[in-house]
GUKETI-503498 format. One line per field, with one value per residue (C-alpha): x, y, z; residue in one letter. Coordinates in steps of 0.02 Angstrom, whole numbers, plus 32768, in hexadecimal, padded with zeros to 4 digits. Example, Ala and Ser with C-alpha at 12.3 -4.5 7.8 and 13.67 -1.06 7.14 Angstrom:
# residues 2
px: c(8267:82AC) $
py: c(7F1F:7FCB) $
pz: c(8186:8165) $
vextor: c(A:S) $
# end
This chain:
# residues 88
px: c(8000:8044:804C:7FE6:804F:8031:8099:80A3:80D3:8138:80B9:807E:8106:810A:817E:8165:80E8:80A8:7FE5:7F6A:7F30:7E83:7E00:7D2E:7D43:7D86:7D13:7D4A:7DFB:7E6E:7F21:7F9F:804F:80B3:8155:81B3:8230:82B0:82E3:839B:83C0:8363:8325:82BF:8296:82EC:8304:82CD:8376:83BD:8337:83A2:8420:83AF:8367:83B3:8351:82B9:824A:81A3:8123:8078:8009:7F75:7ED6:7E3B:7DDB:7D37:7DBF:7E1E:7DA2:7CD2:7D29:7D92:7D73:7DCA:7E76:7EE5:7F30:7EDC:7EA1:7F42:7FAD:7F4D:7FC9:801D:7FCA:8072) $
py: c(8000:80BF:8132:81D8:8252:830B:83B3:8457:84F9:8572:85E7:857E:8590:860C:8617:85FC:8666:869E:86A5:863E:869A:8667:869A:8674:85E3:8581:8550:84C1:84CF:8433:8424:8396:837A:831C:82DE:8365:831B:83AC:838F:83D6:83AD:83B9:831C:82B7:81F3:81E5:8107:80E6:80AD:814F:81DB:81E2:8238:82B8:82DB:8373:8348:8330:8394:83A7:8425:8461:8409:8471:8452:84A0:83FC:8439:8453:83AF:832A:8382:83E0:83B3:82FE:82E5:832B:835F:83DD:847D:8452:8435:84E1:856C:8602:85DA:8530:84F6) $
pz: c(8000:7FCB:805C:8066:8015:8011:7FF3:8046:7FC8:8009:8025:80AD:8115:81B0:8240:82E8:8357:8298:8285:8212:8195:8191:8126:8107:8082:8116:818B:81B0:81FF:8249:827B:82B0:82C3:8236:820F:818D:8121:80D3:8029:800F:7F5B:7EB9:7E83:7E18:7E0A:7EAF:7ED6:7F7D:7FA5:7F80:7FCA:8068:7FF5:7FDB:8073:80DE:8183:81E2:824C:8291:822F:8261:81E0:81D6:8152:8117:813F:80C4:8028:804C:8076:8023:7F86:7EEB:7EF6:7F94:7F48:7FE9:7F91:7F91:8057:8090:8025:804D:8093:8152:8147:8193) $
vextor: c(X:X:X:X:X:X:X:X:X:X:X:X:X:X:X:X:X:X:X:X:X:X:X:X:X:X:X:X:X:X:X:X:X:X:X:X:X:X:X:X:X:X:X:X:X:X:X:X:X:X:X:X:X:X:X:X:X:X:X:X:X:X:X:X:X:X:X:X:X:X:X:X:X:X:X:X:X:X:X:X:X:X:X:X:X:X:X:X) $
# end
């Protein structure tokens, strides 16, 4: 079985102590803590043997989603929920 696998853009990303911004198309806010893994290199068709080549570190990031956009919208696409701005 694949693992869940979803992306965060850059826009996503705030700092600690930084505010949500939220908005009214999101009623339907959750968060939870997930493992980040920090890509370091550019890369492409990576072999599962070799991702740890390309993989700077590890940390924790706030995981937060618009629950109505990920799981009632778009056909259940994770995407757009999960990459609205400071959703991380």
């Amino acid at each position: 079985e694949e693992p869940i696998i979803f992306n965060k853009l850059p826009r996503c990303i705030r700092g600690p102590g930084d505010d949500l911004q939220l908005n009214d198309i999101v009623p339907n806010l959750d968060f939870e803590v997930e493992l980040a893994i920090v890509i370091g290199k550019t890369c492409r068709y990576v072999a599962a043997e070799d991702a740890p080549k390309v993989v700077a570190g590890y940390t924790v990031a706030h995981d937060v989603s618009a629950r109505n956009w990920q799981l009632k919208r778009n056909g259940s696409q994770w995407f757009i929920g999960k990459t609205f701005e400071s959703f991380a």
